[in-house]
C-alpha positions in Angstrom: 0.0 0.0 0.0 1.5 3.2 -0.8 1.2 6.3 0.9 -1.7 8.0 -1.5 -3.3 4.9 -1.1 -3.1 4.5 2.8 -4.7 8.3 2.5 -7.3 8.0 0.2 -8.4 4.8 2.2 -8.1 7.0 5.4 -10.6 9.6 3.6 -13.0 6.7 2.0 -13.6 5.1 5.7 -14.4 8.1 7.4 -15.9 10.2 4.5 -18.5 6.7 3.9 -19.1 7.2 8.2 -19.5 10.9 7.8 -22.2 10.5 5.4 -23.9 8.0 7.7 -23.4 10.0 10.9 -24.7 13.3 8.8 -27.9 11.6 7.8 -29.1 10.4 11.0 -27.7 13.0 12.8 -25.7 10.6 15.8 -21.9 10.7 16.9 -22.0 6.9 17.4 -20.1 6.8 14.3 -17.2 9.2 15.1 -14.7 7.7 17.3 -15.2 4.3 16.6 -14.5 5.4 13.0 -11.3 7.1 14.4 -10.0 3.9 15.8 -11.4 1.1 13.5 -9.6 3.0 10.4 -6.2 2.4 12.7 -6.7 -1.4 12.8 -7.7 -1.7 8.9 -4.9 0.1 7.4 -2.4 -1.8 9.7 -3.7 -5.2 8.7 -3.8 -4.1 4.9 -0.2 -2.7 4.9 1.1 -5.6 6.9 -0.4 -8.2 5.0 0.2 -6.3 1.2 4.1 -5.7 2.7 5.0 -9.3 2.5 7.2 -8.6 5.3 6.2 -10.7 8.8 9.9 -10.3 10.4 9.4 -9.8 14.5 9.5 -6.1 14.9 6.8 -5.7 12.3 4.8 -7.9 14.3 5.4 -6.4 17.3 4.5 -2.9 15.2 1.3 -4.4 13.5 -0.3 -6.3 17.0 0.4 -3.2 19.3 -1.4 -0.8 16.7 -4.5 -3.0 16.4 -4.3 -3.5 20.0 -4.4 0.3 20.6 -6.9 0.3 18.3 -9.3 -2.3 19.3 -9.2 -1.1 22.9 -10.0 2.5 22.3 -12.4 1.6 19.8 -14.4 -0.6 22.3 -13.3 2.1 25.3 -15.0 5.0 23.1 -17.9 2.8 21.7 -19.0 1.7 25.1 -18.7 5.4 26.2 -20.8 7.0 23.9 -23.4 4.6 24.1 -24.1 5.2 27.7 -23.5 9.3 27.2 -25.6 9.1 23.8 -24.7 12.5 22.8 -21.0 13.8 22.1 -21.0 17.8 23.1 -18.1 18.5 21.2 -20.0 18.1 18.1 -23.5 20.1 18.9 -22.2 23.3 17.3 -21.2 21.1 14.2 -23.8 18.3 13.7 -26.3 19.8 11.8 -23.7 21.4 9.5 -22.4 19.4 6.3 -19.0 22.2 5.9 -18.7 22.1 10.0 -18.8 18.4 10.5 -17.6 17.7 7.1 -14.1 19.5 8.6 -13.4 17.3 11.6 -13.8 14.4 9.7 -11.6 15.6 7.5 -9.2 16.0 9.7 -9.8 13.2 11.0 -9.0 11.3 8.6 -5.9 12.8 7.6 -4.7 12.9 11.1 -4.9 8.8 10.8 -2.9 9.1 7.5 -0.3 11.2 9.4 -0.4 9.3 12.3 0.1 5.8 10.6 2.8 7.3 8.3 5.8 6.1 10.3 4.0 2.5 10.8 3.5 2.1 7.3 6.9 2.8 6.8 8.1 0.4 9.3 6.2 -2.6 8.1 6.9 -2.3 4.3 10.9 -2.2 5.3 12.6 -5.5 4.4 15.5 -4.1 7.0 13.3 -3.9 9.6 14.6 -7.7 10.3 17.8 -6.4 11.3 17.4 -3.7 13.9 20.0 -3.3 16.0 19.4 -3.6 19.6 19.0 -0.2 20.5 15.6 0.0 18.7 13.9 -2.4 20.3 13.3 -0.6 23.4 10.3 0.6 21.0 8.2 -2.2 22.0 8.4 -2.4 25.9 7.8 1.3 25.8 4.9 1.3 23.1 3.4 -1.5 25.5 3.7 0.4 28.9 2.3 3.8 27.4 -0.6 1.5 26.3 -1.2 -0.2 29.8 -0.7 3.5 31.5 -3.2 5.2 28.6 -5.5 2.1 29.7 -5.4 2.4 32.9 -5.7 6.1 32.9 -9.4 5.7 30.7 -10.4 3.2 32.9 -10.2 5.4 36.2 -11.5 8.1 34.7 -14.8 5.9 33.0 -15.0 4.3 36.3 -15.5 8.0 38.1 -17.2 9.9 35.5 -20.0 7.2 35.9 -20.2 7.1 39.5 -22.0 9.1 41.8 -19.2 11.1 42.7 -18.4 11.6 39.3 -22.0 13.7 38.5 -20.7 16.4 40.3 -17.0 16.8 40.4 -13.8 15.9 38.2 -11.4 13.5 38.6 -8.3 13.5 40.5 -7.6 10.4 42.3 -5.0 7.3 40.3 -3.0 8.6 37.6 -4.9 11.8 37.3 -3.3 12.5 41.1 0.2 13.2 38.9 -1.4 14.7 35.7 -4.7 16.3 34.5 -4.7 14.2 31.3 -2.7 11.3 32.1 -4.4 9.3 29.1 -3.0 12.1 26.6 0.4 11.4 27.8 0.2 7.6 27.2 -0.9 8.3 23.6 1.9 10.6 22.8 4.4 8.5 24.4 2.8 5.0 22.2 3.3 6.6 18.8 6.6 8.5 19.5 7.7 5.1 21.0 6.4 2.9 17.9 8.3 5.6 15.1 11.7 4.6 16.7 12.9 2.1 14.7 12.2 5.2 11.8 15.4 6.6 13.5 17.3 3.4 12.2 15.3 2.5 8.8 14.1 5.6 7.4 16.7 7.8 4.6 15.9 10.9 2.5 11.9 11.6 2.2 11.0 9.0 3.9 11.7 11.2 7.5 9.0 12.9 6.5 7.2 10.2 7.9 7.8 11.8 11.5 5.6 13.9 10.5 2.8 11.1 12.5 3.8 11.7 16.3 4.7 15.3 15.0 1.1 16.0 14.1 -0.5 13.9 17.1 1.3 15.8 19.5 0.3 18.9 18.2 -3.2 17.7 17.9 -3.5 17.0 21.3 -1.2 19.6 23.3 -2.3 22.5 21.5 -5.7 22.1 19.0 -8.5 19.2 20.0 -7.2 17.5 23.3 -5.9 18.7 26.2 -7.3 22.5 25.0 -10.9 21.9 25.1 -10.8 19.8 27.9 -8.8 22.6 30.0 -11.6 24.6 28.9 -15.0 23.0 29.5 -13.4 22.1 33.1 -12.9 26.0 34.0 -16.6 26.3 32.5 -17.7 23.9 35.0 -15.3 24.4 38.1 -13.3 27.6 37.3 -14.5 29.1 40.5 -14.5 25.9 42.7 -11.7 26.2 45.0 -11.1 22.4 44.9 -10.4 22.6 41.1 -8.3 25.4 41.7 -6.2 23.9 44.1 -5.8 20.4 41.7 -4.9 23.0 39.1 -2.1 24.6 40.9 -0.6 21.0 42.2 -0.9 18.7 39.5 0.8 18.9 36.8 -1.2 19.8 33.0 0.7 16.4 31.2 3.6 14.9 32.4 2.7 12.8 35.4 4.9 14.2 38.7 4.6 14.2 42.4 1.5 16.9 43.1 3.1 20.0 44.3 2.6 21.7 47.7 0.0 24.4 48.0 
């Protein structure tokens, strides 16, 4: 699979889900979309590469695995919530809803650039040692972004959680702990790029470029920052979690 191909792939999935999601007016569609169009171009250039040495394994199953898990995590979640807020000034418009899955769908191409790359490399069978850390750290950031969901799902649909935010588990070190595994999973997945790519084909850093961008500064961490001073900008509790915990590296709370 080439790289136009990967994105007009990318564009046909979510543009076919658009159309779906537009008609009926639902966001069941979105995120599940998001996720699903992860797994399906992983097992297409795997499988079309010809290449099954061990690191490309290791690439392909921890990309579906991330996948599959926030597919099911964001599936689950929006069936119980019904309704996605992000998306009520947008939904009834084909040009605003049309533009976030349009960059949604290119933000998968980006993302998955350095994967593709990695699994159509023939000399991805002879890494040298130092790249392999990729995998144990790909696989940790996954547990930790996992973990991080859970806590938060787990609150956010308890009694407790109709009321307040969270701040107990991993979000005791960092407001958005389950941002901070994602970035660390795809920056830790384009190392081997480091030892395979040459020429263009760095270009392909572009992927946890973009992602990190995405979610630091445009459609993550940003809006939620913002709907939680909506809610609790004049709670004193909030205030105080938002002086002593760090924004997205986890670290010890500071002292008031």
């Amino acid at each position: 699979m080439t790289v136009l191909q990967m994105l007009m792939t990318s564009l046909a999935a979510n543009g076919l889900f658009f159309i779906l999601a537009l008609a009926l007016k639902t966001d069941v569609f979105t995120d599940i979309t998001y996720s699903m169009t992860f797994v399906v171009l992983t097992a297409i250039v795997f499988f079309s590469s010809g290449n099954a040495s061990l690191p490309q394994v290791l690439t392909a199953v921890l990309v579906v695995l991330w996948g599959l898990r926030l597919g099911a995590y964001l599936f689950s979640r929006i069936l119980r919530m019904k309704v996605d807020h992000r998306f009520d000034d947008k939904r009834d418009s084909f040009i605003r809803f049309g533009s976030f899955w349009l960059l949604q769908a290119v933000t998968v191409w980006l993302v998955m650039l350095p994967i593709r790359g990695i699994l159509a490399d023939p000399l991805a069978a002879e890494l040298p040692p130092a790249a392999w850390i990729a995998f144990p750290l790909a696989l940790a950031a996954l547990l930790f972004e996992t973990v991080a969901d859970a806590q938060k799902s787990r609150f956010k649909f308890s009694p407790e959680g109709k009321d307040s935010f969270m701040r107990t588990g991993l979000w005791k070190y960092s407001r958005h702990p389950n941002y901070f595994g994602e970035i660390v999973f795809w920056w830790a997945l384009s190392i081997p790029g480091i030892f395979l790519f040459r020429g263009a084909e760095l270009l392909a850093f572009i992927g946890p470029v973009a992602i990190t961008v995405l979610i630091l500064f445009v459609s993550g961490i940003p809006l939620l920052e913002n709907s939680a001073e909506k809610k609790w900008g004049s709670d004193p509790d909030w205030l105080s979690y938002k002086r002593r915990t760090s924004l997205f590296f986890p670290l010890p709370p500071a002292k008031e």
